[in-house]
N, CA, C and O atoms as a GROMACS GRO file, in nm:
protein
  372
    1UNK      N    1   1.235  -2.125  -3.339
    1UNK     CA    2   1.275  -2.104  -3.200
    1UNK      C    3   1.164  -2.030  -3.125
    1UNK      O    4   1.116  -1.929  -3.177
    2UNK      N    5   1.111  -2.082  -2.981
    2UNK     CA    6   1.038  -2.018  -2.946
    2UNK      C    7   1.073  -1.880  -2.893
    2UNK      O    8   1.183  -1.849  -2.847
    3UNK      N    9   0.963  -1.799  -2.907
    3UNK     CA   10   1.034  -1.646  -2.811
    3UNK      C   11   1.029  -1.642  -2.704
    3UNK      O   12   0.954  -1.726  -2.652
    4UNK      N   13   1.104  -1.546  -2.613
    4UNK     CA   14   1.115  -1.547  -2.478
    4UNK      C   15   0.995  -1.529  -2.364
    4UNK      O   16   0.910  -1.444  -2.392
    5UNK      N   17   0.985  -1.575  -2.281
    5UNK     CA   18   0.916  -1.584  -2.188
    5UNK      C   19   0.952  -1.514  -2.072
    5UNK      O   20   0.955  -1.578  -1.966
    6UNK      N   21   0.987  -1.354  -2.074
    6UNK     CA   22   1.072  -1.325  -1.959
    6UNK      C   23   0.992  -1.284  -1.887
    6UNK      O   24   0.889  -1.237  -1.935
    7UNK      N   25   1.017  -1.287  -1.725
    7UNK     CA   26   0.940  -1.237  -1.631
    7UNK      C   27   1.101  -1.139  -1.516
    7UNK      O   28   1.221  -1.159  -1.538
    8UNK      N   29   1.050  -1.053  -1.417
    8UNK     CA   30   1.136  -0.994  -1.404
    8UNK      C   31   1.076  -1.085  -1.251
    8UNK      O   32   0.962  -1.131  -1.237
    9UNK      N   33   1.198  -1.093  -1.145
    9UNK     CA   34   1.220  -1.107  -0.999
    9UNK      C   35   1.254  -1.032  -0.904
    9UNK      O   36   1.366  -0.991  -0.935
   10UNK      N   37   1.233  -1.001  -0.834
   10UNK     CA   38   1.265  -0.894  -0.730
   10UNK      C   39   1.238  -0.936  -0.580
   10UNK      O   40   1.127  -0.922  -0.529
   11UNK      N   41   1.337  -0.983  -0.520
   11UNK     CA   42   1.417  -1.059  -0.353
   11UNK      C   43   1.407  -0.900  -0.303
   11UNK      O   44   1.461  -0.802  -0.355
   12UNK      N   45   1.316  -0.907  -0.178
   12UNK     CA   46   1.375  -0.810  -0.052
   12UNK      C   47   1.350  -0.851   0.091
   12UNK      O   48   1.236  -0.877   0.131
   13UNK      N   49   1.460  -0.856   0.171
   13UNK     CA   50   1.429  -0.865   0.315
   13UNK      C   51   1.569  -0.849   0.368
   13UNK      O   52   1.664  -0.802   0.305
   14UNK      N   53   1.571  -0.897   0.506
   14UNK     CA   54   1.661  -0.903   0.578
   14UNK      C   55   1.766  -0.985   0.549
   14UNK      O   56   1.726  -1.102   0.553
   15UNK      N   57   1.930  -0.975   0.511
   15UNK     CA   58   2.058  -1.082   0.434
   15UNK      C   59   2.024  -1.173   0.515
   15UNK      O   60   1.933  -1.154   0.596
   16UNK      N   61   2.073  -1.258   0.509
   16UNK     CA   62   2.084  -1.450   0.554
   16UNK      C   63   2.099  -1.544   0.432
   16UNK      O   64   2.043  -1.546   0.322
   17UNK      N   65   2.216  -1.637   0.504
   17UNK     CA   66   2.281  -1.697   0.455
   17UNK      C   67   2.164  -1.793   0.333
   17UNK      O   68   2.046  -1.818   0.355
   18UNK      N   69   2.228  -1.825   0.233
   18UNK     CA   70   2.125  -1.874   0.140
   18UNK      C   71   1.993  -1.808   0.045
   18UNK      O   72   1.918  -1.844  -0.045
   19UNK      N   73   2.006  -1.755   0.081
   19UNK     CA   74   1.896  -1.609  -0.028
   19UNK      C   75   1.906  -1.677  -0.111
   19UNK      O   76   1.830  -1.774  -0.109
   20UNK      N   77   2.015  -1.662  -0.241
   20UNK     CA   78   2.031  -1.660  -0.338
   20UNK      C   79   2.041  -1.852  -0.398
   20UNK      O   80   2.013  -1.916  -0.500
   21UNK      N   81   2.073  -1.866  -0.318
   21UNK     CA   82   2.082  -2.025  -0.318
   21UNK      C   83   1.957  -2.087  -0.356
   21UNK      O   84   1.942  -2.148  -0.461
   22UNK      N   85   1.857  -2.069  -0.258
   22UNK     CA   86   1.771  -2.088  -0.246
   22UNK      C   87   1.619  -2.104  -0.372
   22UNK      O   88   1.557  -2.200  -0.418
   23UNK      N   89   1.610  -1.923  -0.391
   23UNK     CA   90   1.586  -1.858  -0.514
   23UNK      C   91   1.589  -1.936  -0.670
   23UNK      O   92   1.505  -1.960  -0.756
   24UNK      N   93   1.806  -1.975  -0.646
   24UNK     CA   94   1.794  -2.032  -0.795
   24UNK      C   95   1.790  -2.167  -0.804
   24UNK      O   96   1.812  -2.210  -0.917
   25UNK      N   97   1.762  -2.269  -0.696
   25UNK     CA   98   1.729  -2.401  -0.678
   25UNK      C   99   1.562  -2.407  -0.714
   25UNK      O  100   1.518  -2.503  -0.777
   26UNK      N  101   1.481  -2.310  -0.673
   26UNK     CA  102   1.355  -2.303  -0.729
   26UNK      C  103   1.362  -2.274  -0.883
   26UNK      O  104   1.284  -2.310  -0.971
   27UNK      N  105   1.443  -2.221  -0.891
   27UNK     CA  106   1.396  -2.170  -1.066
   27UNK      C  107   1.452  -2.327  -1.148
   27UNK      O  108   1.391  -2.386  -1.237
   28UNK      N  109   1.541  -2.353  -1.105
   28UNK     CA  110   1.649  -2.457  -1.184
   28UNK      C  111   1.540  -2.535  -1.187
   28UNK      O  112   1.470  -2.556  -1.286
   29UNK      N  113   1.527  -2.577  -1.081
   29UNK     CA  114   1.402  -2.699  -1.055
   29UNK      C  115   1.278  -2.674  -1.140
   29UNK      O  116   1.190  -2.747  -1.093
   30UNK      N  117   1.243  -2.623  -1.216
   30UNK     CA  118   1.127  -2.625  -1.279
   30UNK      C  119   1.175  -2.594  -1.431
   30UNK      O  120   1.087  -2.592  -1.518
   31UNK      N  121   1.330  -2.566  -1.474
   31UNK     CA  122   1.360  -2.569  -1.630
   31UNK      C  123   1.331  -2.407  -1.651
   31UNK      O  124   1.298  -2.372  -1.764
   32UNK      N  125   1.347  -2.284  -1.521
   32UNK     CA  126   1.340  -2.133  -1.560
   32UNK      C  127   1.482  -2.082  -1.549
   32UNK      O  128   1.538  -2.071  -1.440
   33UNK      N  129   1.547  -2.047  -1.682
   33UNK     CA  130   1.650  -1.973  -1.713
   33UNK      C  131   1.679  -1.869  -1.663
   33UNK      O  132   1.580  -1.797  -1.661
   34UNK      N  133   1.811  -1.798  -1.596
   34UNK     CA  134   1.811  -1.702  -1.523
   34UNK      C  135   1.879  -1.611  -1.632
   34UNK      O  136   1.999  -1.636  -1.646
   35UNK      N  137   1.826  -1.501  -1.721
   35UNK     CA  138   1.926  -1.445  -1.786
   35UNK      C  139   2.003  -1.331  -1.737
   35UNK      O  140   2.111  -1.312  -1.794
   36UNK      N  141   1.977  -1.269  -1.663
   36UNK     CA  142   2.064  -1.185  -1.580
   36UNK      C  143   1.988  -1.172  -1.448
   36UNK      O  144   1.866  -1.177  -1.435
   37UNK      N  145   2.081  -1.155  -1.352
   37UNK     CA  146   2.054  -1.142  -1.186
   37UNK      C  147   2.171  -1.013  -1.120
   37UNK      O  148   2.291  -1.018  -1.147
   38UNK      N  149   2.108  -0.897  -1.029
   38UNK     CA  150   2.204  -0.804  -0.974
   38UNK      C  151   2.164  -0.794  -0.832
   38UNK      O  152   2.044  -0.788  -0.806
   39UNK      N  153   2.251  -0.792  -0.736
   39UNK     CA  154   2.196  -0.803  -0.577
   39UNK      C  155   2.328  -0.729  -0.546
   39UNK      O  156   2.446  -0.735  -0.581
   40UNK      N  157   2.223  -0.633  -0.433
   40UNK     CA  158   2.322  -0.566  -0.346
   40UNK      C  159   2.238  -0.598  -0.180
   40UNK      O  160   2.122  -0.630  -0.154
   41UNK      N  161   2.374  -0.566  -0.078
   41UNK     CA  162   2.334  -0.568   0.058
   41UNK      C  163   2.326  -0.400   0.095
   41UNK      O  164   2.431  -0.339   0.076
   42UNK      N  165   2.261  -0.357   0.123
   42UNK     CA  166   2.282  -0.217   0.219
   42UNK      C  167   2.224  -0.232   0.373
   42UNK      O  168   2.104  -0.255   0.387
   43UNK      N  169   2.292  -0.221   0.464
   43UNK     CA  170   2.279  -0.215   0.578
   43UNK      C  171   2.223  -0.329   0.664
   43UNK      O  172   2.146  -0.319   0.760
   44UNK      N  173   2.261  -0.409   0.627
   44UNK     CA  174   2.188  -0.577   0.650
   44UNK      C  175   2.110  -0.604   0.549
   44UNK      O  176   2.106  -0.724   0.525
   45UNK      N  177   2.030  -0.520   0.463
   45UNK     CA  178   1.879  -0.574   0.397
   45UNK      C  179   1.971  -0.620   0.215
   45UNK      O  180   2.057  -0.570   0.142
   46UNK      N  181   1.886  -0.732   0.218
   46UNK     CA  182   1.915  -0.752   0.075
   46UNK      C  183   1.793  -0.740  -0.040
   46UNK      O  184   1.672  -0.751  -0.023
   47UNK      N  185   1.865  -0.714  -0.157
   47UNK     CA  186   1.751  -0.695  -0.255
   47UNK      C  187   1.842  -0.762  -0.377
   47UNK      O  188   1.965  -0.765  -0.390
   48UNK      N  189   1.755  -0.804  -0.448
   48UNK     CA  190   1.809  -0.854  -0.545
   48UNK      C  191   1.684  -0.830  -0.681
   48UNK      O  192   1.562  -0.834  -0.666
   49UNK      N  193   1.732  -0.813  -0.766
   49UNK     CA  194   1.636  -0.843  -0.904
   49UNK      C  195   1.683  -0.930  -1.028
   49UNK      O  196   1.784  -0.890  -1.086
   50UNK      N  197   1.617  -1.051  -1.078
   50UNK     CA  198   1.626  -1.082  -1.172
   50UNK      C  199   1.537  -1.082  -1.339
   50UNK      O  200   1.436  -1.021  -1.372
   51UNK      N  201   1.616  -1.168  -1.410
   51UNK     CA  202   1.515  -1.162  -1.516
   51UNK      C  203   1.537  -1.267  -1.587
   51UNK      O  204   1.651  -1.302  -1.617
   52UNK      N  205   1.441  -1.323  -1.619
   52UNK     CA  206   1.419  -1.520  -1.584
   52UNK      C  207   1.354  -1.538  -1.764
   52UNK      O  208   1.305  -1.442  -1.824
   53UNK      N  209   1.366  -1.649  -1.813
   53UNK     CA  210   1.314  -1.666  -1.920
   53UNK      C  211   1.258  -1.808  -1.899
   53UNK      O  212   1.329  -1.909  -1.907
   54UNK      N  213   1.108  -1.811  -1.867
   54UNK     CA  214   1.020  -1.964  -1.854
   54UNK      C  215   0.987  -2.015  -1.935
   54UNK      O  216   0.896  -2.097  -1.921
   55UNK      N  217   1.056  -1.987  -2.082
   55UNK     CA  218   0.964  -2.074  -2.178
   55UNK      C  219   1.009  -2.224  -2.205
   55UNK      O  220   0.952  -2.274  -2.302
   56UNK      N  221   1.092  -2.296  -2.146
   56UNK     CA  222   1.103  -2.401  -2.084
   56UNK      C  223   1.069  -2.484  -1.959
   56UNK      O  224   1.102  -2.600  -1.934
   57UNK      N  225   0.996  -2.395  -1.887
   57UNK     CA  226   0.948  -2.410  -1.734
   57UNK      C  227   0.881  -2.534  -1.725
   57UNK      O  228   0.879  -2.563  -1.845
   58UNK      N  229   0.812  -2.650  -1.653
   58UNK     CA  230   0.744  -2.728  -1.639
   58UNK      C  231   0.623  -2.714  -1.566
   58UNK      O  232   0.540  -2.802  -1.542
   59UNK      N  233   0.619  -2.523  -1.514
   59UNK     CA  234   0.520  -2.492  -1.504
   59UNK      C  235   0.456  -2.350  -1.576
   59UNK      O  236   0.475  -2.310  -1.690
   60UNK      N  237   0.372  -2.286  -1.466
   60UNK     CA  238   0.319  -2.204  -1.515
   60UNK      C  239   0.328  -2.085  -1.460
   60UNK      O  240   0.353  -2.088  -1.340
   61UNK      N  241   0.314  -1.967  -1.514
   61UNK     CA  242   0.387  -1.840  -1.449
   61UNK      C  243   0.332  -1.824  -1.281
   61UNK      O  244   0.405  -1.795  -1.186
   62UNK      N  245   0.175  -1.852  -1.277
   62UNK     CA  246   0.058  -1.843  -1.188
   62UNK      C  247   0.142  -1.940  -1.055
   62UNK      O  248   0.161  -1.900  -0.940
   63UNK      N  249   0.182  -2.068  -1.111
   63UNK     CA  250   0.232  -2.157  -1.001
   63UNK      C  251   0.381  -2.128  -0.960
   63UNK      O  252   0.424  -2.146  -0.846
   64UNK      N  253   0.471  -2.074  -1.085
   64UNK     CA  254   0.639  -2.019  -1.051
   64UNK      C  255   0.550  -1.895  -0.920
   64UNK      O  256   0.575  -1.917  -0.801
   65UNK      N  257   0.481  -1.809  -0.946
   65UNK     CA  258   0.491  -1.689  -0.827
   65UNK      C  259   0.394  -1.760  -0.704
   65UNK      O  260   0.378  -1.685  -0.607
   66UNK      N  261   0.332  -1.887  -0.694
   66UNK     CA  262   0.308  -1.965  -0.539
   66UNK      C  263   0.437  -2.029  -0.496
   66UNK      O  264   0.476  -2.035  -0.380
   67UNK      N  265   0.517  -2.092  -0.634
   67UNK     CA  266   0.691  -2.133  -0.550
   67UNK      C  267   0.720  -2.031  -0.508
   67UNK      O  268   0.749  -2.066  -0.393
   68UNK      N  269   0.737  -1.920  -0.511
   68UNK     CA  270   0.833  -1.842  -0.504
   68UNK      C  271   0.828  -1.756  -0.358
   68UNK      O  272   0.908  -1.710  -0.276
   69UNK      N  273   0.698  -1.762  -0.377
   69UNK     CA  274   0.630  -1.702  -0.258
   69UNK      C  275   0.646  -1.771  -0.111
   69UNK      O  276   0.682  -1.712  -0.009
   70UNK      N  277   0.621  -1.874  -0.119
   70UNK     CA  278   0.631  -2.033  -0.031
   70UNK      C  279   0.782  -2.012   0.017
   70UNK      O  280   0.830  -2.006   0.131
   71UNK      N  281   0.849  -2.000  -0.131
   71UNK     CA  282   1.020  -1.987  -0.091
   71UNK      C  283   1.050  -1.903  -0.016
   71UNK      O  284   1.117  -1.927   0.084
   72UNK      N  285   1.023  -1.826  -0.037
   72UNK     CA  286   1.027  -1.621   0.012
   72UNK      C  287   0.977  -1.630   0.154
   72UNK      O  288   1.037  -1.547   0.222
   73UNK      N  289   0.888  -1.700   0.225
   73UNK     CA  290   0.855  -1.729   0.347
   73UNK      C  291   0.912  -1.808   0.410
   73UNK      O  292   0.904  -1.798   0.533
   74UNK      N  293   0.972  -1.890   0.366
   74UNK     CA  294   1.041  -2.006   0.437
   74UNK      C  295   1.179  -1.928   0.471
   74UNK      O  296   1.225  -1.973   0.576
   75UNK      N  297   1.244  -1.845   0.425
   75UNK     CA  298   1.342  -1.858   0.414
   75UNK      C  299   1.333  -1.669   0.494
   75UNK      O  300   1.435  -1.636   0.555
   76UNK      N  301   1.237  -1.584   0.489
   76UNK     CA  302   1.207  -1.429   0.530
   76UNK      C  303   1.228  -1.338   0.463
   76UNK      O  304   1.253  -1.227   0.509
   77UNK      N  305   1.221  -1.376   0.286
   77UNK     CA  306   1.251  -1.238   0.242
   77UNK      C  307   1.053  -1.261   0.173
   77UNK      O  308   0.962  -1.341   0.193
   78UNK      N  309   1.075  -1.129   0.083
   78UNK     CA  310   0.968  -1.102  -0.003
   78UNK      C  311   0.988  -1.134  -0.140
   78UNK      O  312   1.069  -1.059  -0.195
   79UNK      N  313   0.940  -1.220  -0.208
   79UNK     CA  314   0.962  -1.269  -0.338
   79UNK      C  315   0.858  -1.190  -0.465
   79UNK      O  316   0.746  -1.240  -0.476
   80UNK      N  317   0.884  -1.100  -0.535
   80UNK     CA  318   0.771  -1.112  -0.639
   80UNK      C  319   0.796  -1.111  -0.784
   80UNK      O  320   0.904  -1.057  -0.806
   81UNK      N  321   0.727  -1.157  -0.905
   81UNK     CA  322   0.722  -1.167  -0.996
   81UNK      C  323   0.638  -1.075  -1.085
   81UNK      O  324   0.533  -1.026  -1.042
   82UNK      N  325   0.702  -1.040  -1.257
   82UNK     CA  326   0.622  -0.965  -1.258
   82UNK      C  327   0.651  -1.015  -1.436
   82UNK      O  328   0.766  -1.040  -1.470
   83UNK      N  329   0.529  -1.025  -1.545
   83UNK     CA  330   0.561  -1.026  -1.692
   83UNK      C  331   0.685  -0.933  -1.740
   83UNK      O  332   0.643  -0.819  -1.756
   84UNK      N  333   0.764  -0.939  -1.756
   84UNK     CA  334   0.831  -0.820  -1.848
   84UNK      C  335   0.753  -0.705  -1.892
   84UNK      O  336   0.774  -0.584  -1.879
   85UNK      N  337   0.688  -0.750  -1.932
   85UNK     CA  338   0.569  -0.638  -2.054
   85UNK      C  339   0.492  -0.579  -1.942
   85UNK      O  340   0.471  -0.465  -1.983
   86UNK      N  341   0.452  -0.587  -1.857
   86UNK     CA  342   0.388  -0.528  -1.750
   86UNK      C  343   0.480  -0.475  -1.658
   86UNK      O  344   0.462  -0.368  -1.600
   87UNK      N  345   0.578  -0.550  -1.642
   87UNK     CA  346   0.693  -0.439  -1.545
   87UNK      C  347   0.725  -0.311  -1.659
   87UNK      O  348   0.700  -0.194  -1.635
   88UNK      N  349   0.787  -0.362  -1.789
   88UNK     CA  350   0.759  -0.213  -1.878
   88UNK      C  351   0.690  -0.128  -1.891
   88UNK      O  352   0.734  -0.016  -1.865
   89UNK      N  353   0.606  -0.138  -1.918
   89UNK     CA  354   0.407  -0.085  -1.876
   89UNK      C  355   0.408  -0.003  -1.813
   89UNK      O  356   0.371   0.105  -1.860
   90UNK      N  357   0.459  -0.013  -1.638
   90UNK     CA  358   0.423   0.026  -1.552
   90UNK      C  359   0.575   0.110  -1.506
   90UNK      O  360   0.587   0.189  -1.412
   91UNK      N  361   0.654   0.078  -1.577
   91UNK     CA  362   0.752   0.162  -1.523
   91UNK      C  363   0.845   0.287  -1.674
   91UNK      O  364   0.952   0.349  -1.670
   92UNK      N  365   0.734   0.273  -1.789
   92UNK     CA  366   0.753   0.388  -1.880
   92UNK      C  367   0.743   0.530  -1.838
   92UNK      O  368   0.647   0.544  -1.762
   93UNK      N  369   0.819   0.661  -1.864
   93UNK     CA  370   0.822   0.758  -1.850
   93UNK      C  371   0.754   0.819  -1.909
   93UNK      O  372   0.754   0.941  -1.896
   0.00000   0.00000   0.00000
């Protein structure tokens, strides 16, 4: 079995309808597993973070964060991606 390929997601901007819609029509569309997703609204703004497993993807991590980005503009939030192992990295105590 191959091992996981997780990358973490993190949605922020202004709520509107379809955020989330949107988001997981990009991932679906390329064969990236969503293994857990948490979103809250505070005061109009939404944020959301996920954590995605691509090792089925039909692409590549480099081209998932130009979809995502593309998506994230079309639609007005901020999209970014990050390795697991480097979001760990960078967020150890």
């Amino acid at each position: 079995m191959a091992k996981e390929n997780k990358v973490v997601i993190t949605v922020v901007g202004k709520d509107t309808v379809g955020i989330i819609g949107k988001v997981c029509t990009t991932l679906a569309g390329h064969g990236i597993n969503i293994l857990d997703i948490s979103q809250t609204i505070v005061s109009g703004f939404f944020n959301m973070m996920m954590i995605v497993d691509m090792t089925g993807s039909d692409i590549s991590f480099a081209e998932c964060q130009k979809e995502l980005d593309t998506a994230g503009r079309e639609i007005g939030v901020e999209i970014h991606c990050q390795r697991e192992e480097i979001f760990d990295m960078m967020h150890q105590v």
